[in-house]
N, CA, C and O atoms as CSV, one atom per row, in Angstrom:
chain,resi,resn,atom,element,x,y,z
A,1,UNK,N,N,0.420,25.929,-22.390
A,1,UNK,CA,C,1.450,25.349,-23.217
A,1,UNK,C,C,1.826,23.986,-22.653
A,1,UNK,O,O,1.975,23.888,-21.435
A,2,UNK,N,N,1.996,22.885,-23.470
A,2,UNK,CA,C,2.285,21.769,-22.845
A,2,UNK,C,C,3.535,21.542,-23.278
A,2,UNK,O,O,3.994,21.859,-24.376
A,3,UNK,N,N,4.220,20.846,-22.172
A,3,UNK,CA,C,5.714,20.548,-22.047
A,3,UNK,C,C,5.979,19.464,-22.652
A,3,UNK,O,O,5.014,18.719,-22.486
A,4,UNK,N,N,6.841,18.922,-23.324
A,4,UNK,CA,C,7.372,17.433,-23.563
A,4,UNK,C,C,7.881,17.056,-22.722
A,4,UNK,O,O,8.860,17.581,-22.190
A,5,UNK,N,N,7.154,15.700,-22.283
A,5,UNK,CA,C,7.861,14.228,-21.162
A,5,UNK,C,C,8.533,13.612,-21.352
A,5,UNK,O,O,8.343,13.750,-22.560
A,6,UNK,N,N,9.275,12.938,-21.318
A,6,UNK,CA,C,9.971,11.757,-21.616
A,6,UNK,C,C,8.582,10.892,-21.340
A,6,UNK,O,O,7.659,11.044,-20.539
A,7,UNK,N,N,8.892,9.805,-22.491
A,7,UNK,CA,C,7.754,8.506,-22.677
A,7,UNK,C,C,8.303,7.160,-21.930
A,7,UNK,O,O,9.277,6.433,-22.125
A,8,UNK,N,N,7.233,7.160,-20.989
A,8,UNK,CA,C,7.324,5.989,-20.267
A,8,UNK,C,C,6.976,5.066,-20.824
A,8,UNK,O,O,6.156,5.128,-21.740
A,9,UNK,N,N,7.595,3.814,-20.347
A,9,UNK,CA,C,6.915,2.492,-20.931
A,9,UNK,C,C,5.577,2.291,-20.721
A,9,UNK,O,O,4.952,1.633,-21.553
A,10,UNK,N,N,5.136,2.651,-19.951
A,10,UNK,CA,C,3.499,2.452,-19.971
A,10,UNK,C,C,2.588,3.620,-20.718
A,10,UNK,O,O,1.368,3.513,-20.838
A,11,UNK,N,N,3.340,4.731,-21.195
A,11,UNK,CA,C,2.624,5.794,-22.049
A,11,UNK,C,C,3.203,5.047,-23.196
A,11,UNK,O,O,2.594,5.862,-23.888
A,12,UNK,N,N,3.698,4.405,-23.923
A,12,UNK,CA,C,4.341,3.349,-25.043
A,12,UNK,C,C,3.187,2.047,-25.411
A,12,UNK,O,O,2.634,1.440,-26.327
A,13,UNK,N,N,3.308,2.153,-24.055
A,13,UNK,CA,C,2.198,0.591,-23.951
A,13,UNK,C,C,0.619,1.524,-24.678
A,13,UNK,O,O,0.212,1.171,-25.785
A,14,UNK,N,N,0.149,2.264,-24.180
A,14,UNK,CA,C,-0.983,2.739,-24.337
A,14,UNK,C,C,-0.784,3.069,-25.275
A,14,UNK,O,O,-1.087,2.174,-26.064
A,15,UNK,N,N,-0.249,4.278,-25.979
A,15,UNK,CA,C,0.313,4.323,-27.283
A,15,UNK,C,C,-0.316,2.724,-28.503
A,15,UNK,O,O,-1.318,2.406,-29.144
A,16,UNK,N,N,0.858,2.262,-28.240
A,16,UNK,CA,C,0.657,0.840,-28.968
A,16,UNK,C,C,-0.617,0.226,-28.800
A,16,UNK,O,O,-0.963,-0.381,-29.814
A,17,UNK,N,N,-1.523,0.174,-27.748
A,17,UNK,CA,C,-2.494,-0.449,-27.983
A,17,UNK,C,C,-3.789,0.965,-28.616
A,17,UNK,O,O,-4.660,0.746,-29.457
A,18,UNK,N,N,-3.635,1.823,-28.177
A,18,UNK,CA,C,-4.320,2.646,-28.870
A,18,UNK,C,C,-4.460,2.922,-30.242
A,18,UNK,O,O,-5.480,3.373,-30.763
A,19,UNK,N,N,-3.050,2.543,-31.009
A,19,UNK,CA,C,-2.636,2.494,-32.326
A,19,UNK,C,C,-3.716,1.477,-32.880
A,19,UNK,O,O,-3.957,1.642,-34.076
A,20,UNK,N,N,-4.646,0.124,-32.048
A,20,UNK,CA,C,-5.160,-0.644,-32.259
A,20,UNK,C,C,-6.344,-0.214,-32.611
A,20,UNK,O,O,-6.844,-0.765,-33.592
A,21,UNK,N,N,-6.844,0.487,-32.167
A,21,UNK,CA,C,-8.447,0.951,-31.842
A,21,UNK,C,C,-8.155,1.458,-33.268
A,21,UNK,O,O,-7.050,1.782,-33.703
A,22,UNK,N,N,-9.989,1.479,-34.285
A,22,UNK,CA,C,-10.221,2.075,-35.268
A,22,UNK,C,C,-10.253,3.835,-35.326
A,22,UNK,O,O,-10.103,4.240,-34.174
A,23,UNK,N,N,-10.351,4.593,-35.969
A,23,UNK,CA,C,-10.200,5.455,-36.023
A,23,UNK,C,C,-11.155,6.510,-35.317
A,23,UNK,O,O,-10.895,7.673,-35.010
A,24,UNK,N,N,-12.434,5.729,-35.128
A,24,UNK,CA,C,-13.717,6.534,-34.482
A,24,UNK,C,C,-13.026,6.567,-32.942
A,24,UNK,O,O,-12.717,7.590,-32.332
A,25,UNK,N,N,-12.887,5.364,-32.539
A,25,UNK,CA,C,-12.469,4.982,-31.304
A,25,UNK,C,C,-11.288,5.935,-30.545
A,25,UNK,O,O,-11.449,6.576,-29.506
A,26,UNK,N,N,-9.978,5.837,-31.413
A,26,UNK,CA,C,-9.293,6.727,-31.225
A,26,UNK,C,C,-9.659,8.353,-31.199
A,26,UNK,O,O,-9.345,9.140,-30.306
A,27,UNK,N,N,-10.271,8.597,-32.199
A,27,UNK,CA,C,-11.197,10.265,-31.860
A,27,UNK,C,C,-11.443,10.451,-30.450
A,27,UNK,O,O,-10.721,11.166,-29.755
A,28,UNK,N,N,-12.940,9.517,-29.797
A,28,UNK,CA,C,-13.167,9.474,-28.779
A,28,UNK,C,C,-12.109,9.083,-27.448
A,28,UNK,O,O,-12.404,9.317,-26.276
A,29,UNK,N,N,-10.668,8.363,-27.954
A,29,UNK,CA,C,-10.132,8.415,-26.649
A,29,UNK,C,C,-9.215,10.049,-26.321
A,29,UNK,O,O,-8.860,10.651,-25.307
A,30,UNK,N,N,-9.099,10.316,-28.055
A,30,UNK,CA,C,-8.562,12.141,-28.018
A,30,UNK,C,C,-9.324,12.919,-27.287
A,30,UNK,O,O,-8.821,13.699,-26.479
A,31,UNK,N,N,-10.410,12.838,-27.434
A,31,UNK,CA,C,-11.514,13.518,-26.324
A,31,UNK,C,C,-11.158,13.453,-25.103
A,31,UNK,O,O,-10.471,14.314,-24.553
A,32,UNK,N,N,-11.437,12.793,-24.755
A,32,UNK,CA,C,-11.345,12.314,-23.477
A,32,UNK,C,C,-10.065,12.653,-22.606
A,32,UNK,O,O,-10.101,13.216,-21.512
A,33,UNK,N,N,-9.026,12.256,-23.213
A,33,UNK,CA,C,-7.563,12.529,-22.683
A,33,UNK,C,C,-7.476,13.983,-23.044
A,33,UNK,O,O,-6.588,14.450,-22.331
A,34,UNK,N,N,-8.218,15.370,-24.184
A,34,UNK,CA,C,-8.095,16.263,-23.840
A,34,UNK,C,C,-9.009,16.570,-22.582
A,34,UNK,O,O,-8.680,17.116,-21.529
A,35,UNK,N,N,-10.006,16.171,-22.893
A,35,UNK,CA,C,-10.947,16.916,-21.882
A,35,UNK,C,C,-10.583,17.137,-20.170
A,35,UNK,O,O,-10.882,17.973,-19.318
A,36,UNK,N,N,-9.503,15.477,-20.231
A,36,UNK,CA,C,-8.896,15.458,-18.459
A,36,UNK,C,C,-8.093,16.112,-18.155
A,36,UNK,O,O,-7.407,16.008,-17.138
A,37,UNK,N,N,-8.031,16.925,-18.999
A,37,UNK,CA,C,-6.764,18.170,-18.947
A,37,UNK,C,C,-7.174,19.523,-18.732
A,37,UNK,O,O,-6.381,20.450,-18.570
A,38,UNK,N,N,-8.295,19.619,-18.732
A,38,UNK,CA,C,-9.389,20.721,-18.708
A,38,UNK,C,C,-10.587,20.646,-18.710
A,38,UNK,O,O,-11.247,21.314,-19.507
A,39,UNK,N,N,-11.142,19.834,-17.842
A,39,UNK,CA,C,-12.460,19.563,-17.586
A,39,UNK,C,C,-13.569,20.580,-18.117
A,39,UNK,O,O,-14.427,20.504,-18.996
A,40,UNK,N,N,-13.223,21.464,-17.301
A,40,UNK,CA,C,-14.430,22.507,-17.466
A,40,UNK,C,C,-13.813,23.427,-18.552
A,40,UNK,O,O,-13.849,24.588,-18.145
A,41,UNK,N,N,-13.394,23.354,-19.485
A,41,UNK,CA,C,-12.947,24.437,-20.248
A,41,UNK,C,C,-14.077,24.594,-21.361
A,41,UNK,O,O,-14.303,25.706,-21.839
A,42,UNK,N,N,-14.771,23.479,-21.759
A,42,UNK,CA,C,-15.604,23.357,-22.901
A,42,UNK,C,C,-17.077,22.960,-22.700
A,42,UNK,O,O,-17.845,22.423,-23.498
A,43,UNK,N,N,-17.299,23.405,-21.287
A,43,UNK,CA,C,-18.805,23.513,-20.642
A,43,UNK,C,C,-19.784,25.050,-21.432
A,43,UNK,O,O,-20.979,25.067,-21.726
A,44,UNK,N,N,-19.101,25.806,-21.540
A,44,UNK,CA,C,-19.873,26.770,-22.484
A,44,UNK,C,C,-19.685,26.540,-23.830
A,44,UNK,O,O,-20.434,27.226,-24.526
A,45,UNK,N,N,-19.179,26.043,-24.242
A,45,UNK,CA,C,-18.973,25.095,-25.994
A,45,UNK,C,C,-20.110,24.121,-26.114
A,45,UNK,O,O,-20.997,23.891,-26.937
A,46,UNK,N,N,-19.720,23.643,-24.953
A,46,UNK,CA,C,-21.153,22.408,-25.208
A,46,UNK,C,C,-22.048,22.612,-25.303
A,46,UNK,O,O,-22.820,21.999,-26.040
A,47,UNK,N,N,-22.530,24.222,-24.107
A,47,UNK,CA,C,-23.694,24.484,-24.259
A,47,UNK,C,C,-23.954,25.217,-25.535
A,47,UNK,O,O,-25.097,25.169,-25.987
A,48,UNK,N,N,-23.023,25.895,-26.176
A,48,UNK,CA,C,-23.315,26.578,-27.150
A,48,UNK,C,C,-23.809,26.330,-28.401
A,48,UNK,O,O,-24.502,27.083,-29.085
A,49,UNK,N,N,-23.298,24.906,-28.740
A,49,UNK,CA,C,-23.350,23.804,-29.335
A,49,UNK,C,C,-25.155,23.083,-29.658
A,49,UNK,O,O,-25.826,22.862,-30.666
A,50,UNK,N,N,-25.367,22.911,-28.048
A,50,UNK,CA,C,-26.246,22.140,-28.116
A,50,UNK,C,C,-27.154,23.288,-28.352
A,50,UNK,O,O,-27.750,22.955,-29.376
A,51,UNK,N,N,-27.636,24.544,-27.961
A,51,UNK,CA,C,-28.228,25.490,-28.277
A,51,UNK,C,C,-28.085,25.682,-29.934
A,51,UNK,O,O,-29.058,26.347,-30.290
A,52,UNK,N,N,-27.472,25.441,-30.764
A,52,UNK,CA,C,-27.471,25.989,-31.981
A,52,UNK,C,C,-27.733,24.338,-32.506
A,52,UNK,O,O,-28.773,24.233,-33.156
A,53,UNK,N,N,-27.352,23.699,-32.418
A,53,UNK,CA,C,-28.319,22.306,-32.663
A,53,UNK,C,C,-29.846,22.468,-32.587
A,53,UNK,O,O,-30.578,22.501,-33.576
A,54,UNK,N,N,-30.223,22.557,-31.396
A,54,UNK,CA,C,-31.552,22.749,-31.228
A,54,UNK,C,C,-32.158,23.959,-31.754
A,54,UNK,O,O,-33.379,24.072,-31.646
A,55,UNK,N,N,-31.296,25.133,-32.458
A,55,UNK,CA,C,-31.970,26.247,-32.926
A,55,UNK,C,C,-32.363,25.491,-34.552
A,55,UNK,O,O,-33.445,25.603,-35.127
A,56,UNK,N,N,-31.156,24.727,-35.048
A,56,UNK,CA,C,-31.077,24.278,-36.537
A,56,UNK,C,C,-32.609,23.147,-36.286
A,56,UNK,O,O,-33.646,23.354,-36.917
A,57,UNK,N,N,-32.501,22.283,-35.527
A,57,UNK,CA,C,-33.489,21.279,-35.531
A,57,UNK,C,C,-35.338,21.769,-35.768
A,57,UNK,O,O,-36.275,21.229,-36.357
A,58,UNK,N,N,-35.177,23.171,-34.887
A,58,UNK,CA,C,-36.339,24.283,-35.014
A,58,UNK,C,C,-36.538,24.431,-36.039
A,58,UNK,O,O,-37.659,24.250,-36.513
A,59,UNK,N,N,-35.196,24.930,-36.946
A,59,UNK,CA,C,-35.950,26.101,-38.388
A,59,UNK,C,C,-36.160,24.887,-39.698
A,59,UNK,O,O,-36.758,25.258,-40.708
A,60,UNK,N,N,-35.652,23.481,-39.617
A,60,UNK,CA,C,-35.792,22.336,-40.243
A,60,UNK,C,C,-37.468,22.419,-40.329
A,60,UNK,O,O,-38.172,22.609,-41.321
A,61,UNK,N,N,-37.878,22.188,-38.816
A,61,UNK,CA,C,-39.359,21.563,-38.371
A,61,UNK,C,C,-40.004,22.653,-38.684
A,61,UNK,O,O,-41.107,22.355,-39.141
A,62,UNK,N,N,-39.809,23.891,-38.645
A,62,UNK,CA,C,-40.542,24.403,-39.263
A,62,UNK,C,C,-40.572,25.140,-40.379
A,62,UNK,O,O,-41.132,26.220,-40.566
A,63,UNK,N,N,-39.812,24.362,-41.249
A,63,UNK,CA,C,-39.991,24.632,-43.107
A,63,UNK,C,C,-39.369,26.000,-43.629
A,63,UNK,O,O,-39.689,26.569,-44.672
A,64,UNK,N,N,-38.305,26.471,-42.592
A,64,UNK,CA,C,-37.758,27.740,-42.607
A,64,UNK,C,C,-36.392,27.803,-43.583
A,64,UNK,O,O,-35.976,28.703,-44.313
A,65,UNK,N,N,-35.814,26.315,-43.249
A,65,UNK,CA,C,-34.574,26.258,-44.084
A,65,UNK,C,C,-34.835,24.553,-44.669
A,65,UNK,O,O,-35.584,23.856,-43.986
A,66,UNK,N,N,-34.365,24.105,-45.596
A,66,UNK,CA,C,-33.737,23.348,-46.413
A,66,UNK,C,C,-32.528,22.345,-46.092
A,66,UNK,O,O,-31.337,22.624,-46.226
A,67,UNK,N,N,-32.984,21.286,-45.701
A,67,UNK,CA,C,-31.308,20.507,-45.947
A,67,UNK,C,C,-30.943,20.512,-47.387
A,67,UNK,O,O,-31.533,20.763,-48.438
A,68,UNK,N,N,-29.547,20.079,-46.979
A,68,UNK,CA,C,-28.937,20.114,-48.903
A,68,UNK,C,C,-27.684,19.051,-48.454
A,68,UNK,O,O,-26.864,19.063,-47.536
A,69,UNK,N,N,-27.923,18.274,-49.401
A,69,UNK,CA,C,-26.832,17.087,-49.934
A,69,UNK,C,C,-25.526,17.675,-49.198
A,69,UNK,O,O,-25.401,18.871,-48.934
A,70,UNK,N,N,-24.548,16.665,-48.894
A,70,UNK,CA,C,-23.560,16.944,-49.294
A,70,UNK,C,C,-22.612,16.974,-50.355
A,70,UNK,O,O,-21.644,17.734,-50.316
A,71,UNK,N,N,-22.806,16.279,-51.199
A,71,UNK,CA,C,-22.698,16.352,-52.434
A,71,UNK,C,C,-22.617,18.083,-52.832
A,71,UNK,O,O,-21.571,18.720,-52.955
A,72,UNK,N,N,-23.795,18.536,-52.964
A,72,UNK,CA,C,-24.014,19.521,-53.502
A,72,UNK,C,C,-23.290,20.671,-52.531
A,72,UNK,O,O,-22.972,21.803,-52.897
A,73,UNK,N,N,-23.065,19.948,-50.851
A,73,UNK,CA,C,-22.124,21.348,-50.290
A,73,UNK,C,C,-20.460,21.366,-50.678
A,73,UNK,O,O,-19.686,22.311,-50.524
A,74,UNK,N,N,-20.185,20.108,-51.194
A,74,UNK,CA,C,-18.933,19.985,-51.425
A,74,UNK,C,C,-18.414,20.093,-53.069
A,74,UNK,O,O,-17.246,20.133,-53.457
A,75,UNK,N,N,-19.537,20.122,-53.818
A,75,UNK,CA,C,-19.511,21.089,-55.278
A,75,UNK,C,C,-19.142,21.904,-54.810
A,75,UNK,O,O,-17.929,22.106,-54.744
A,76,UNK,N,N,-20.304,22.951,-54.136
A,76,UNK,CA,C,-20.376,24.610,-54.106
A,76,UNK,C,C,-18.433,24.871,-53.594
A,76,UNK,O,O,-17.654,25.755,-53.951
A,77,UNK,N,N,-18.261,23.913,-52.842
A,77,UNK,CA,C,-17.189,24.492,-51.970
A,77,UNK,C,C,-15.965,24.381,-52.926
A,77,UNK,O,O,-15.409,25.441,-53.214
A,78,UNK,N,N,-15.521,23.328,-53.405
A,78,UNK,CA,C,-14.685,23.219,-54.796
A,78,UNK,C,C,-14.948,23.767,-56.220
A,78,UNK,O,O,-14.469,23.553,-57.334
A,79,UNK,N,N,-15.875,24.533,-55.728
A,79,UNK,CA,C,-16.410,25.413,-56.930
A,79,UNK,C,C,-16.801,25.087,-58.160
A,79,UNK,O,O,-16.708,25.901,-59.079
A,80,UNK,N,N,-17.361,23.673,-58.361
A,80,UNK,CA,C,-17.902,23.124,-59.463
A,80,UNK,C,C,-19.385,22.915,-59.340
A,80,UNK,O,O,-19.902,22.910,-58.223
A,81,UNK,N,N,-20.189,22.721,-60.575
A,81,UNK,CA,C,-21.146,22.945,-60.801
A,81,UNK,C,C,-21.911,21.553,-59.632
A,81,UNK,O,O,-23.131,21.414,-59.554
């Protein structure tokens, strides 16, 4: 559970210039500032991750499954034709 701090001027400062960065950028500094909070918490995520990546990249190469639009995953999902 995380506590509320009082905001320092230099967590303000960062703040404000972070507000700067585009939106990808900011993602990646969310990362990061979670991850230093728990380093190792998402070492079996990653791996789990990269294992099911590389299982999907398999059944692609070998003609087992189908990519499909997104388009067509975001019909199915809003339920239109």
């Amino acid at each position: 559970m995380l506590v509320p701090m009082e905001h320092t001027t230099s967590s303000d400062e960062l703040y404000a210039q972070a507000m700067k960065l585009n939106a990808g950028e900011r993602a990646m500094l969310a990362g990061l500032l979670l991850e230093s909070l728990e380093p190792h918490a998402e070492d079996d995520v990653d791996e789990a991750w990269r294992e099911e990546v590389e299982r999907r990249i398999h059944e692609l190469d070998q003609g087992m499954v189908r990519p499909v639009a997104w388009e067509q995953v975001r019909a199915r999902l809003h339920g239109t034709p």
